[in-house]
Backbone as CSV, one residue per row, in Angstrom:
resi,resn,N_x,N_y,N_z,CA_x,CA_y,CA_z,C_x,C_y,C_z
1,UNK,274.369,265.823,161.790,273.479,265.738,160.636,272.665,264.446,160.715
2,UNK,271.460,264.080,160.826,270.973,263.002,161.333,270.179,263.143,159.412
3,UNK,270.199,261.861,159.068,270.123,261.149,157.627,269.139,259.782,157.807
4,UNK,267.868,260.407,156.781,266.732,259.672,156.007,267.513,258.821,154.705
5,UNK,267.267,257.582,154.629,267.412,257.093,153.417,266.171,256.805,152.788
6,UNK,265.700,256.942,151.248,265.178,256.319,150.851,265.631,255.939,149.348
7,UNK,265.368,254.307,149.318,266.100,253.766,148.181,265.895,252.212,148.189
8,UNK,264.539,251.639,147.383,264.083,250.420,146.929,265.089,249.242,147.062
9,UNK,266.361,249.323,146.534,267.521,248.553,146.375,268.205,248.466,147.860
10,UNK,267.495,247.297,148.472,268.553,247.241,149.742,269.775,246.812,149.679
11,UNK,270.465,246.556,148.770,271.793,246.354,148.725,272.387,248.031,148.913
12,UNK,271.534,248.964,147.949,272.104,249.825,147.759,271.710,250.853,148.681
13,UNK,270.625,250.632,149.637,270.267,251.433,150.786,271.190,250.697,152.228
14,UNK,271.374,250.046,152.185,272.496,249.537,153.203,273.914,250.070,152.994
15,UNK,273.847,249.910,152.044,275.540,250.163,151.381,275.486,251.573,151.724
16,UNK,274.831,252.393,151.725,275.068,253.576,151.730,274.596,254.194,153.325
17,UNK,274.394,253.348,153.672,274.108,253.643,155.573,275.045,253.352,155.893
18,UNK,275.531,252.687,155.490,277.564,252.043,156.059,278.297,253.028,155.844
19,UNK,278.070,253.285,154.734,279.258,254.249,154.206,279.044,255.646,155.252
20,UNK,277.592,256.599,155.110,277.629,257.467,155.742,278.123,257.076,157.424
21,UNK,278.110,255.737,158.078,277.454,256.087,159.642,279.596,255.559,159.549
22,UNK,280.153,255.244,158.726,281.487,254.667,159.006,282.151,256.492,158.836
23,UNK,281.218,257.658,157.925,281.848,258.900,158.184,281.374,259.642,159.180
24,UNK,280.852,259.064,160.261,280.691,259.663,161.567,279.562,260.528,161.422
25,UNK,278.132,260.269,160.079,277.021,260.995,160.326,275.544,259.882,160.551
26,UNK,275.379,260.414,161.278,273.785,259.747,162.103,272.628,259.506,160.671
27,UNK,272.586,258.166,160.575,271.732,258.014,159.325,270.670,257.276,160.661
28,UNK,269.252,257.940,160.808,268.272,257.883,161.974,267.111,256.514,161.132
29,UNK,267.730,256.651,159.956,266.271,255.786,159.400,266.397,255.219,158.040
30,UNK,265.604,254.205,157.565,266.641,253.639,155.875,264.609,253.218,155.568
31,UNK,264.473,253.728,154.158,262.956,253.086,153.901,262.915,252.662,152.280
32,UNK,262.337,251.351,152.413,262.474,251.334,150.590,261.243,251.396,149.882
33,UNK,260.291,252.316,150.044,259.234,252.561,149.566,258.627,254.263,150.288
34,UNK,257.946,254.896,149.646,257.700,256.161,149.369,256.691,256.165,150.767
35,UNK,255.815,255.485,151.017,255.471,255.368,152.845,255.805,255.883,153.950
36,UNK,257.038,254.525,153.751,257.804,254.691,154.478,258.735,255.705,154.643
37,UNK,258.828,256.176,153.564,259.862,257.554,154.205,259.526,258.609,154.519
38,UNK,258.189,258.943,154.349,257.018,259.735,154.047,256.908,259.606,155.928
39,UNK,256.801,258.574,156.727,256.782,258.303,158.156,258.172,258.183,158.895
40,UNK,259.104,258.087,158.020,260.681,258.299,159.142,260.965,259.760,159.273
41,UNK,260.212,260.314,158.118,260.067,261.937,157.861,259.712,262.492,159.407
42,UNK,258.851,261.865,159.284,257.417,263.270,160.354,258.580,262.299,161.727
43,UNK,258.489,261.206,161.816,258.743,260.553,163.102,260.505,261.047,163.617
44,UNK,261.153,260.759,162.688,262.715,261.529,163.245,263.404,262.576,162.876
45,UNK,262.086,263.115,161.942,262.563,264.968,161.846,264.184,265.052,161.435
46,UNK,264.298,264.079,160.073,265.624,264.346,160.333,266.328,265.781,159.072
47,UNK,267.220,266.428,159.149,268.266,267.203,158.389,267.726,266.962,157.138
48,UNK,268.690,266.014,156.409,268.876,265.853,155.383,267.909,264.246,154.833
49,UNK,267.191,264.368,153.526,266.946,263.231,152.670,267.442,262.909,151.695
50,UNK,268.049,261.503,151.588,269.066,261.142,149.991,267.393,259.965,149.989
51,UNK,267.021,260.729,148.350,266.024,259.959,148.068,266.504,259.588,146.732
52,UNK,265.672,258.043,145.949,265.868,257.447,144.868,264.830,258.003,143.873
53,UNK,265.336,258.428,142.575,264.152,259.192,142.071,263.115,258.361,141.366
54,UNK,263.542,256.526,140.927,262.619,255.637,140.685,262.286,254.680,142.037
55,UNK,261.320,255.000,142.426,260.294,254.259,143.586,259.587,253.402,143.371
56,UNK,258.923,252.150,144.290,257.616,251.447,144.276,256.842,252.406,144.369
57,UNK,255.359,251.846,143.675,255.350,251.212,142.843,255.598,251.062,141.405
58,UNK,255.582,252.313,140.522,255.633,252.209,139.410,256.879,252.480,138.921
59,UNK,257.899,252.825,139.817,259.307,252.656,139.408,259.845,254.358,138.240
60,UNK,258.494,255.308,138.120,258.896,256.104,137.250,258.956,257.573,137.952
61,UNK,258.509,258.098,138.532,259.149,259.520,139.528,258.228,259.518,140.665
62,UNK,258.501,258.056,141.525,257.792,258.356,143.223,258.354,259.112,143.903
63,UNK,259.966,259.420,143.488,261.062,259.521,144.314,261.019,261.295,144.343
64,UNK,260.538,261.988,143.349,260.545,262.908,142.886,259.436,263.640,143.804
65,UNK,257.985,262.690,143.593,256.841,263.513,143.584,256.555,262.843,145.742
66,UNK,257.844,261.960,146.158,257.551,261.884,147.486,258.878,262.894,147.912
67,UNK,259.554,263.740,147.470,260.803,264.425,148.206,260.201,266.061,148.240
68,UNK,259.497,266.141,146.870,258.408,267.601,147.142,257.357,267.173,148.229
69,UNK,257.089,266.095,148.794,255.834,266.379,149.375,256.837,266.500,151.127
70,UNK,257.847,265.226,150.834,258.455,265.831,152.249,259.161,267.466,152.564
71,UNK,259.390,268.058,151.571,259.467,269.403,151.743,258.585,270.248,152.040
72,UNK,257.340,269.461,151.295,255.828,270.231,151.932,255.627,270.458,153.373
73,UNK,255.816,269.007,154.141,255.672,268.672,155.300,256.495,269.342,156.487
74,UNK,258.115,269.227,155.893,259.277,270.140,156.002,259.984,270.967,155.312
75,UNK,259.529,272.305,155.226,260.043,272.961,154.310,261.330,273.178,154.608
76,UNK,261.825,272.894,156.030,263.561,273.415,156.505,264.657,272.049,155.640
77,UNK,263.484,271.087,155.762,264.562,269.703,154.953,265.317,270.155,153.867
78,UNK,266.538,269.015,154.184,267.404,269.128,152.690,267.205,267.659,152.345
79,UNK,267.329,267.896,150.616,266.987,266.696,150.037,268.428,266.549,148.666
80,UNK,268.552,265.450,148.835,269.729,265.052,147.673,268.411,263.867,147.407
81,UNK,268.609,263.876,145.833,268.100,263.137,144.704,269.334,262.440,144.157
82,UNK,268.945,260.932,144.063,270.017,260.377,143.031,269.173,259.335,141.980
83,UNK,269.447,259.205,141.059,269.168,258.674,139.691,270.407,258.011,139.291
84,UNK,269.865,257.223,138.092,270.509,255.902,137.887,271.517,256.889,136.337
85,UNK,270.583,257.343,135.981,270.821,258.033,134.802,270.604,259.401,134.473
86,UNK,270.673,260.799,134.095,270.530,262.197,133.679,268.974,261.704,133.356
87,UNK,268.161,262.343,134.103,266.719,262.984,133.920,266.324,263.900,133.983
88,UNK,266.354,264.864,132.915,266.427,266.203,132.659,265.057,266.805,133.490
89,UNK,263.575,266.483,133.015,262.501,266.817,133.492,262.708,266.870,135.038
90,UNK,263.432,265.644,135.815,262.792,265.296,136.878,264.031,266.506,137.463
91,UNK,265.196,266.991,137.211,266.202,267.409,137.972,265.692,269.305,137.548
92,UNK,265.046,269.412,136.393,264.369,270.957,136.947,263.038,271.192,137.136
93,UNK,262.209,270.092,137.490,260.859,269.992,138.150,261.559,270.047,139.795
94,UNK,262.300,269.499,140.244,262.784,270.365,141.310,263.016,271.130,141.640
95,UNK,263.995,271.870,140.860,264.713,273.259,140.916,263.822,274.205,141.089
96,UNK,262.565,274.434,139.814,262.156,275.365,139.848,260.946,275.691,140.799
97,UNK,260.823,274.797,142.166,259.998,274.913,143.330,261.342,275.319,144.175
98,UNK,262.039,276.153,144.280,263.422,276.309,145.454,264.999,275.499,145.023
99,UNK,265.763,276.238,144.666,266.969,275.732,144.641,267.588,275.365,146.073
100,UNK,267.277,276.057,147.193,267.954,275.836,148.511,268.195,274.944,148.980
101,UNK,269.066,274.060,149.332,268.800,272.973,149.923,268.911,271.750,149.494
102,UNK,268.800,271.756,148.077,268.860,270.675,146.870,269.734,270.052,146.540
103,UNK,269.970,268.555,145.973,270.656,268.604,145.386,270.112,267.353,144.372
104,UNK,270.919,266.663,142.879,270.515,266.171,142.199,272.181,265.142,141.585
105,UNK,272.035,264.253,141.879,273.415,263.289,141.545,272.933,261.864,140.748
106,UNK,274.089,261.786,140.000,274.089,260.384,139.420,274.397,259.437,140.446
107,UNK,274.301,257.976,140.871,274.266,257.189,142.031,275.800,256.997,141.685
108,UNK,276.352,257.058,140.379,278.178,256.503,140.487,279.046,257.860,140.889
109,UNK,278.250,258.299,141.530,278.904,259.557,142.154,279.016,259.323,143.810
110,UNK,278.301,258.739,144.293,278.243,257.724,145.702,280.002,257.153,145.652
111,UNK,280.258,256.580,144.908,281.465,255.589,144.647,282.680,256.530,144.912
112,UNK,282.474,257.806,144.398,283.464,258.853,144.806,283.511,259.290,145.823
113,UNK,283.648,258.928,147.016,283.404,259.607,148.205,283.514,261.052,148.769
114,UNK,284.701,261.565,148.563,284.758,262.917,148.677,283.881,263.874,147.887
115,UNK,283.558,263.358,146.566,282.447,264.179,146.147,281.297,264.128,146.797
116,UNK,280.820,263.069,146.940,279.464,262.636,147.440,279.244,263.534,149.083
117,UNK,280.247,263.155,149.707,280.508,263.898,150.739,280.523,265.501,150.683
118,UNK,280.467,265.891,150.092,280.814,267.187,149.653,279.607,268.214,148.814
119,UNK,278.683,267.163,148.185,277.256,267.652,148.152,276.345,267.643,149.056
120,UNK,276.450,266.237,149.499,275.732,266.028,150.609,275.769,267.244,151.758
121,UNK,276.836,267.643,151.717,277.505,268.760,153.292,276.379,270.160,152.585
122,UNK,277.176,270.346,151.231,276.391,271.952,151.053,275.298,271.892,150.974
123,UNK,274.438,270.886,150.598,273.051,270.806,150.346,272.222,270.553,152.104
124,UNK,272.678,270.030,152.780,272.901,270.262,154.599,272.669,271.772,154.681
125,UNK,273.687,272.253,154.222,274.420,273.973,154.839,273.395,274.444,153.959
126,UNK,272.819,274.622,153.369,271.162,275.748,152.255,272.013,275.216,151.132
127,UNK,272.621,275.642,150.291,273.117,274.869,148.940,272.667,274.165,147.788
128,UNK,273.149,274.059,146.716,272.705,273.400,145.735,273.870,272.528,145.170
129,UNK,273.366,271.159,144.660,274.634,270.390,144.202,273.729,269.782,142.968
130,UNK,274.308,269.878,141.902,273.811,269.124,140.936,275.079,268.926,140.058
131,UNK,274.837,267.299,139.460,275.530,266.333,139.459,276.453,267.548,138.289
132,UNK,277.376,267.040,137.392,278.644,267.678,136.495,277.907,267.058,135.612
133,UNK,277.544,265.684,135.225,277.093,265.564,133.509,275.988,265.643,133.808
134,UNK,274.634,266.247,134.956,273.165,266.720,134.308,273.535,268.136,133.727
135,UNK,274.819,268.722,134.518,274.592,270.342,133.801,275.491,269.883,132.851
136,UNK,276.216,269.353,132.464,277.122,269.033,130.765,275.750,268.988,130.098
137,UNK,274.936,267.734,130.358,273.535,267.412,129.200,272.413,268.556,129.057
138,UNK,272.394,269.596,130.031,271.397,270.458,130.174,271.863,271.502,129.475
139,UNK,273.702,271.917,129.235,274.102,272.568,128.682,274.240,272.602,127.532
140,UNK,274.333,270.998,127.308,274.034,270.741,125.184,272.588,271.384,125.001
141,UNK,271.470,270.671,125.665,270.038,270.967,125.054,269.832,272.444,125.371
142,UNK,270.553,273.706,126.510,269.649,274.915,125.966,270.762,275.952,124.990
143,UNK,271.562,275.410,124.148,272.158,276.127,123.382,271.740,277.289,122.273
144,UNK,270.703,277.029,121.888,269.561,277.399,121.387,269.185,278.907,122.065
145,UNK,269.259,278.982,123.109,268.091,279.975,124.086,269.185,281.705,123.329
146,UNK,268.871,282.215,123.109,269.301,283.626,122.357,270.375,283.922,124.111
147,UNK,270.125,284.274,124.794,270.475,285.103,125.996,271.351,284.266,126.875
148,UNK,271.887,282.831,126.081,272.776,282.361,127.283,273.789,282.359,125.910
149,UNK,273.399,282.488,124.202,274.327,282.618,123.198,275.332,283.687,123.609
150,UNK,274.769,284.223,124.120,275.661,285.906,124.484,277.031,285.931,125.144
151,UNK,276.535,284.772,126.323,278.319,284.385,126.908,278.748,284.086,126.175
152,UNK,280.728,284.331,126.817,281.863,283.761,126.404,282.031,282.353,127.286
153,UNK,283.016,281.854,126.440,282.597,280.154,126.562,283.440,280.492,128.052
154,UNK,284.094,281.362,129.070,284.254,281.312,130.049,283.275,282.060,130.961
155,UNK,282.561,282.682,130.472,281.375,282.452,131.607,280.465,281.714,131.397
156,UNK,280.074,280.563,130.441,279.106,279.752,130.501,280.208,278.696,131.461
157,UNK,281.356,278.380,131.444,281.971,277.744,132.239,281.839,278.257,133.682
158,UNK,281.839,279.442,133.820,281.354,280.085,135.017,280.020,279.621,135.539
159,UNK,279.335,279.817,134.655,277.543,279.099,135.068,277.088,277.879,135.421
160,UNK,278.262,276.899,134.495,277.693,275.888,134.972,278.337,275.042,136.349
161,UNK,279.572,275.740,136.569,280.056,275.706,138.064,279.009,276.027,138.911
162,UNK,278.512,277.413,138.703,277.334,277.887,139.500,276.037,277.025,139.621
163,UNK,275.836,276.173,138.707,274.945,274.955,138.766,275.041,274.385,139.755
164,UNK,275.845,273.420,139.330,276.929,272.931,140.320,276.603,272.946,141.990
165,UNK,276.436,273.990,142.209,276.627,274.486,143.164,277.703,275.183,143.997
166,UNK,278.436,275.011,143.417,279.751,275.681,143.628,279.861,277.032,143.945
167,UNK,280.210,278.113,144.776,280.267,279.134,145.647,281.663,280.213,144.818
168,UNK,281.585,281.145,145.254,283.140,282.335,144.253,284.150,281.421,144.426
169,UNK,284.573,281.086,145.859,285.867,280.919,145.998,286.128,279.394,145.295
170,UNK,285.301,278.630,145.441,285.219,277.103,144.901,285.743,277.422,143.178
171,UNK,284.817,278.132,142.622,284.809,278.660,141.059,286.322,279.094,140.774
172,UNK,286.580,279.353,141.514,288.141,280.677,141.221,289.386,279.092,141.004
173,UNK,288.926,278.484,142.579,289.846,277.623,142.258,289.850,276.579,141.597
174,UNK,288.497,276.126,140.935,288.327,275.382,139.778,289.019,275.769,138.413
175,UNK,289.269,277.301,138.101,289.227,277.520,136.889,290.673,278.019,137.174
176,UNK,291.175,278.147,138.459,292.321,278.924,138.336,292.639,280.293,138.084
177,UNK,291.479,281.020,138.149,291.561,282.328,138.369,291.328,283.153,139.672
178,UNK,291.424,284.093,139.939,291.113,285.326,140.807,289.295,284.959,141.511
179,UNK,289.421,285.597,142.741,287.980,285.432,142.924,287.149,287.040,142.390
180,UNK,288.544,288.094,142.448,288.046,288.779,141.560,287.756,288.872,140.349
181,UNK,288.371,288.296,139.496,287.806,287.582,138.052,286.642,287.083,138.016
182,UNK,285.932,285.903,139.004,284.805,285.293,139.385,283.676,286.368,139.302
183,UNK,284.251,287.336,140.088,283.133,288.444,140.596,282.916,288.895,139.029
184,UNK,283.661,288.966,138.326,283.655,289.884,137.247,282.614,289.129,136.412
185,UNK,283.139,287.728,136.016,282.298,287.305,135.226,280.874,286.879,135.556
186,UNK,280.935,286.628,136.438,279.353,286.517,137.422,278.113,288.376,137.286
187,UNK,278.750,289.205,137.217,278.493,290.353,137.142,277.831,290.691,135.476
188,UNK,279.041,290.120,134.902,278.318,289.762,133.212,277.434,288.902,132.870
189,UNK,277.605,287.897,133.334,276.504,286.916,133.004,275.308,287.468,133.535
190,UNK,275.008,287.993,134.038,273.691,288.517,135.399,273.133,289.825,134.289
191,UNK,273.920,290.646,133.791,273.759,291.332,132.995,273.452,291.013,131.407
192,UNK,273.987,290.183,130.711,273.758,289.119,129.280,272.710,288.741,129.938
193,UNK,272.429,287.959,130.800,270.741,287.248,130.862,269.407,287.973,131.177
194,UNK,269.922,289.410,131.590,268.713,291.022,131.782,268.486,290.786,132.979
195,UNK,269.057,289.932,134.039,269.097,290.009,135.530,269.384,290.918,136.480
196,UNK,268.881,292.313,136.370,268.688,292.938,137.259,268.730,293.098,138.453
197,UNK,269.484,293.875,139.603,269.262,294.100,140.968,267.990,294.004,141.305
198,UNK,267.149,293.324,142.388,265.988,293.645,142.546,266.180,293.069,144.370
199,UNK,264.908,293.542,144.640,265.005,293.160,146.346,264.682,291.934,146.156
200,UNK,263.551,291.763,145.680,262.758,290.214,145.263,262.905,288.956,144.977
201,UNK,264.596,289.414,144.104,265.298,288.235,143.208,266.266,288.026,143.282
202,UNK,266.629,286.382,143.749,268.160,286.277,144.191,268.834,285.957,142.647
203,UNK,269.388,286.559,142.401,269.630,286.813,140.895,270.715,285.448,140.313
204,UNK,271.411,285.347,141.342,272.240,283.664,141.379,271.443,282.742,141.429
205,UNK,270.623,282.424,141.851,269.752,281.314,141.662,268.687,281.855,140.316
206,UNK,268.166,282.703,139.994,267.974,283.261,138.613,268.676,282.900,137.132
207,UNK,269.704,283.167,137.580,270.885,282.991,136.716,271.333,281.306,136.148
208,UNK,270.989,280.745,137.344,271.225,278.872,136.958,269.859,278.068,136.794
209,UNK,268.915,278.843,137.255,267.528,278.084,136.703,267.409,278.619,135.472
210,UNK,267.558,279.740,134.471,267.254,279.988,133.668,268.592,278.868,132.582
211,UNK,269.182,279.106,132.978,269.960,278.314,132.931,269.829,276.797,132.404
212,UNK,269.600,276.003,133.487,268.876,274.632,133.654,267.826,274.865,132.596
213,UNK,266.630,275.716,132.709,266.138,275.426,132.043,265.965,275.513,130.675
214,UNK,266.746,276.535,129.658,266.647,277.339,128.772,265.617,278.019,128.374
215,UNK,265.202,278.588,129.393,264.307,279.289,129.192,264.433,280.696,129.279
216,UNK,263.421,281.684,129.891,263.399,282.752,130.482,263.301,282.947,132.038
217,UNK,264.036,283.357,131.931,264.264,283.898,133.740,263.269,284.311,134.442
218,UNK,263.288,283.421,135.688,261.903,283.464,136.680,262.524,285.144,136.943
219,UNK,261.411,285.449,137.375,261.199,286.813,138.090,260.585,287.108,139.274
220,UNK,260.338,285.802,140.111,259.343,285.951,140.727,260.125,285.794,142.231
């Protein structure tokens, strides 16, 4: 897995080149400005980007509006986002350009290693990882939405695993149930939100952007 850093704070862009290259993955390049990573991009073609979502210069979403453009450039890239704090706008202004590949973390989630390790990997492998308290805070604000009222408070627990990023078998053993149980409630929720079989629509990623966002379900 060869690893882009970008992240203003060289204490905290070093610190975290140590950490990855001491777990035996190839970090090819470290940049603390939106430029620069914008050129370790094209130049070492690497896997994966852990970008900072406040950047030079203005410190308010470079990090954001330079990780869509390196996806522009590379659409095969994976990108992990980390923030200092839950930024609701900036974590489904991502989402809703491609869940694949993504991911979205608080930086004191770094400190946990096995987690950190562990988004980082699925969001590598196509995947989605988003942090446990952006979907706790995303889950207070769309309470409201009529069509996610409909779950039982164990499949909204189901959903927001599925946020998460979390996969059947991951879910089953989070909650301690069956992966046939999983299937079951995944099957309902898809159905409560009017998510339909379609060729068009991956209905799991349907299911957690509508989700994220409280809105209405992309269709597209």
């Amino acid at each position: 897995m060869r690893i882009v850093i970008a992240e203003d704070d060289a204490l905290l862009r070093e610190g975290l080149a140590l950490l990855l290259r001491a777990e035996g993955l190839d970090v090819v390049a470290t940049a603390g400005d939106p430029e620069a990573f914008l050129e370790a991009v094209d130049v070492e073609r690497p896997d994966v980007a852990i970008v900072d979502v406040r950047m030079p210069p203005t410190h308010t979403d470079e990090g954001i509006v330079v990780a869509v453009e390196a996806r522009r450039r590379r659409p095969d890239l994976a990108v992990l986002v980390l923030s200092a704090y839950v930024e609701q706008a900036f974590a489904t202004s991502l989402l809703v350009r491609g869940s694949a590949r993504l991911g979205y973390l608080l930086k004191e989630r770094v400190g946990r290693v096995e987690e950190f390790l562990g988004a980082l990997h699925r969001v590598a492998e196509g995947g989605t990882a988003i942090d446990p308290e952006v979907v706790a805070q995303l889950l207070t604000r769309s309470r409201s939405d009529d069509r996610l009222r409909r779950l039982t408070p164990r499949e909204r627990e189901v959903l927001a695993l599925m946020a998460e990023g979390l996969g059947n078998a991951a879910i089953a053993e989070r909650l301690v149930v069956s992966d046939g149980a999983v299937h079951k409630h995944i099957r309902s929720i898809f159905a409560k939100l009017d998510l339909a079989p379609t060729d068009r629509t991956d209905r799991r990623v349907a299911a957690v952007l509508h989700y994220l966002e409280g809105g209405t379900p992309r269709r597209s």
